[in-house]
C-alpha positions as MATLAB code, in Angstrom:
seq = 'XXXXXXXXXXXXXXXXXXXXXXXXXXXXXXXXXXXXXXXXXXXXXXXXXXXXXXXXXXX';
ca = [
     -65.626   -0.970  102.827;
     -62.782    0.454  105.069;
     -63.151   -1.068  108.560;
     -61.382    0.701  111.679;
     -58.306   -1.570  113.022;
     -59.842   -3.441  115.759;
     -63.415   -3.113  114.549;
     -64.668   -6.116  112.130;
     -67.841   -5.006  109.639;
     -70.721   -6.717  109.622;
     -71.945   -4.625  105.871;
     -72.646   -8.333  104.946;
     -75.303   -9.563  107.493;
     -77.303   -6.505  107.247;
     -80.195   -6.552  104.746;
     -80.439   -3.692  102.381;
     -83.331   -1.597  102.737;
     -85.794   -0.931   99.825;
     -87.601    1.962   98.832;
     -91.442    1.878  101.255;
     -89.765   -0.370  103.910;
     -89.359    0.514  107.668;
     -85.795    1.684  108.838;
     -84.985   -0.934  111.855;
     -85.117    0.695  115.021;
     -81.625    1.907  116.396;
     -80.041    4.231  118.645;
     -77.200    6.809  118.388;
     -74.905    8.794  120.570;
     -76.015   12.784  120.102;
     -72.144   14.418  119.776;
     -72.895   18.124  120.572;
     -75.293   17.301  123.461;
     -75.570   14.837  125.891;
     -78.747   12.186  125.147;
     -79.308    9.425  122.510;
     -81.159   10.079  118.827;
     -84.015    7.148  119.382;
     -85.512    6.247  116.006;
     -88.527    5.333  117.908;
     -88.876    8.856  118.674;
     -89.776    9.992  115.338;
     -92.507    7.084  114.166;
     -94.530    8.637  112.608;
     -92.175   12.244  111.042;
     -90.033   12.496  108.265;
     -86.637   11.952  109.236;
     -83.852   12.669  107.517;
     -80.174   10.851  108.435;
     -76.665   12.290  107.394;
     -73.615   10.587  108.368;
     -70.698   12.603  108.451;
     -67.345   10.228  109.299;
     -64.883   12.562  110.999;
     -66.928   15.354  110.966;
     -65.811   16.753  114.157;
     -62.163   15.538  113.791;
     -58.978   17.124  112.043;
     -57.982   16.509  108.630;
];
């Protein structure tokens, strides 16, 4: 796993999900608006989650 200089993972101390269980709750910074994307929000809908690393940066 590549880690960001500076940053330190922590990959190892999370448990991996399984197929039926609950995502943890967690909180994210919206880019193209201001706000927060709540899990908590959504109990209840299907949710789908795509990470995109760099999306909105140069290559």
């Amino acid at each position: 796993m590549a880690v960001t200089k500076g940053r330190t993972s922590t990959g190892h101390q999370t448990p991996t999900l399984k197929t039926g269980d609950k995502a943890p709750e967690f909180e994210l910074p919206i880019v193209n608006k201001d706000g927060n994307f709540k899990l908590a929000d959504y109990r209840g809908k299907s949710v789908v989650l795509v990470f995109f690393p760099l999306a909105f940066t140069p290559v």
